[in-house]
C-alpha positions as CSV (number, residue, x, y, z in Angstrom):
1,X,0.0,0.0,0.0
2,X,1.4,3.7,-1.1
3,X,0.8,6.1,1.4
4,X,0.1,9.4,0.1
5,X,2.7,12.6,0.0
6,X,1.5,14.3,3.2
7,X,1.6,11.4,5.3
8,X,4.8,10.2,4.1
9,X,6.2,13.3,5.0
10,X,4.7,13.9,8.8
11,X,7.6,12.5,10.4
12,X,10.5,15.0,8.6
13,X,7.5,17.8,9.3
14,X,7.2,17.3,12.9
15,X,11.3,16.6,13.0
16,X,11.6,19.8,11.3
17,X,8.5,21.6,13.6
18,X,10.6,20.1,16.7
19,X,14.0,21.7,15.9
20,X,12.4,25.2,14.8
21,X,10.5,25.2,17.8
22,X,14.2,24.4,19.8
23,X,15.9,27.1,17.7
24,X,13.0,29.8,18.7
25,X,11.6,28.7,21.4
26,X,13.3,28.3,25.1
27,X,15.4,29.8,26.9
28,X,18.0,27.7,28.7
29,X,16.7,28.2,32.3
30,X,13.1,26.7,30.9
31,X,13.9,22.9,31.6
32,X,10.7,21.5,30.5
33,X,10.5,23.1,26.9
34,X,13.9,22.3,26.5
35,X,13.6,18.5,27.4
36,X,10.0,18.2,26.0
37,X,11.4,19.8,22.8
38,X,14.4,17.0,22.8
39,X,12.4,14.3,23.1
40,X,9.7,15.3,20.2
41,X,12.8,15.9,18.0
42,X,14.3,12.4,19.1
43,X,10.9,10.5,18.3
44,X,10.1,12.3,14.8
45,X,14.0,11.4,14.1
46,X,13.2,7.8,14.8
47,X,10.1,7.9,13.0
48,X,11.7,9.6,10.3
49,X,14.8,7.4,9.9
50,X,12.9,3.8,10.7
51,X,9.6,4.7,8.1
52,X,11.2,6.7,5.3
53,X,13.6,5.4,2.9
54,X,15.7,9.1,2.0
55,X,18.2,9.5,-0.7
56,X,21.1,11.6,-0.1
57,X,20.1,14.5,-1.7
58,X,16.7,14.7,0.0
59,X,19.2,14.6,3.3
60,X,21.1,17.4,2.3
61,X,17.9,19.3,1.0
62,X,16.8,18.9,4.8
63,X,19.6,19.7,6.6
64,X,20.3,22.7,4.4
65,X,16.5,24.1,4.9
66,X,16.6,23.5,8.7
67,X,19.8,25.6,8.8
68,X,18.1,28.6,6.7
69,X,15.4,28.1,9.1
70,X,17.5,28.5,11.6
71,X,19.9,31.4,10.4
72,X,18.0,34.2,12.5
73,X,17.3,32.1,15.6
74,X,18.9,33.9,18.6
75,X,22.1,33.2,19.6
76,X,22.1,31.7,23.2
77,X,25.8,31.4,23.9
78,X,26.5,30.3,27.8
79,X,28.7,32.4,29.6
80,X,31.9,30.1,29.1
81,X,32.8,32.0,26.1
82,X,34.0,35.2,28.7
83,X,36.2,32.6,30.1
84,X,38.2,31.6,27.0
85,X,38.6,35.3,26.8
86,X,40.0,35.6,30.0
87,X,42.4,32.4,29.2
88,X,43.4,33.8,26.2
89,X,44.5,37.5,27.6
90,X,46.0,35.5,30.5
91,X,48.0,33.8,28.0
92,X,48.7,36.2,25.5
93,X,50.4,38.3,28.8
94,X,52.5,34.8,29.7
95,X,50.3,34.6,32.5
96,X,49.0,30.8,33.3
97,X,45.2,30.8,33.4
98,X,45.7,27.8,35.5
99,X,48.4,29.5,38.2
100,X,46.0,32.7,39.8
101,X,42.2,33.0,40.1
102,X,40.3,36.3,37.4
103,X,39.3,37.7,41.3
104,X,43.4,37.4,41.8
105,X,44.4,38.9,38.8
106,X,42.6,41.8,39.3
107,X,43.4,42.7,42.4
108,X,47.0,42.6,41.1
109,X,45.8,45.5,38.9
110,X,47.0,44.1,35.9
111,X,45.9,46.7,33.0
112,X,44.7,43.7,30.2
113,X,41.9,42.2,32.5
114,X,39.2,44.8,32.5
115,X,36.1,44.8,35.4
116,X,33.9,44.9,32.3
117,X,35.1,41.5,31.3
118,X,36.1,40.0,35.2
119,X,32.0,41.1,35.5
120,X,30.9,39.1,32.9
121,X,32.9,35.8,34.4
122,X,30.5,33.4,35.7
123,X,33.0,31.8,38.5
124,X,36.0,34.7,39.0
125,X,36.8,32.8,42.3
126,X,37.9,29.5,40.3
127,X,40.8,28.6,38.1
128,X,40.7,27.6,34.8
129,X,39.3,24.4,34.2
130,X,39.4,24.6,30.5
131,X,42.7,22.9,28.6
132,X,44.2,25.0,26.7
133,X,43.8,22.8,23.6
134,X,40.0,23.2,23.6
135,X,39.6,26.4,23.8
């Protein structure tokens, strides 16, 4: 039995519906969207991959749409990214992000480490705990 166009494509629609609504939808503090929204997008995957047979190109076409779909989603970067900054202008001044605490270094008075950036730190009172390599 063929089944018709629409139906054939409900599972790559409500794949699609379920990573849009990830891209748009929750903020990171709103646990329940965020999980509820994993696991729809992890059962229309399965029901994608397990009831239709896709070629390549119909792969590529999908992934390719999602990401246009997706290009003016928000941006919802953690805060880590204010502590590879840190690590780097530690480094970049032969300082070991790994040797003094931020709340150290600026008390030293050091002129590269700016309270706009030490403000933005989510734990000054910590070392590094991010290896150099993957940063």
């Amino acid at each position: 039995m063929k089944t018709s166009l629409p139906l054939r494509n409900t599972p790559i629609l409500a794949l699609a519906a379920a990573i849009i609504f990830l891209g748009y939808g929750p903020a990171r503090s709103e646990s329940v969207q965020l999980l509820s929204g994993f696991a729809i997008a992890f059962v229309a995957y399965v029901w994608t991959v397990r009831s239709i047979r896709l070629e390549w190109r119909h792969l590529i076409h999908l992934a390719i749409g999602l990401r246009l779909a997706l290009f003016l989603a928000p941006i919802t970067w953690t805060d880590d990214h204010f502590r590879y900054i840190w690590d780097g202008l530690c480094t970049i001044n032969g300082i070991s992000p790994f040797a003094y605490t931020p709340a150290e270094l600026v008390t030293k008075g050091y002129a590269a480490f700016t309270l706009d950036l030490f403000d933005r730190l989510n734990s000054p009172d910590f070392h590094s705990v991010y290896p150099p390599v993957a940063q």
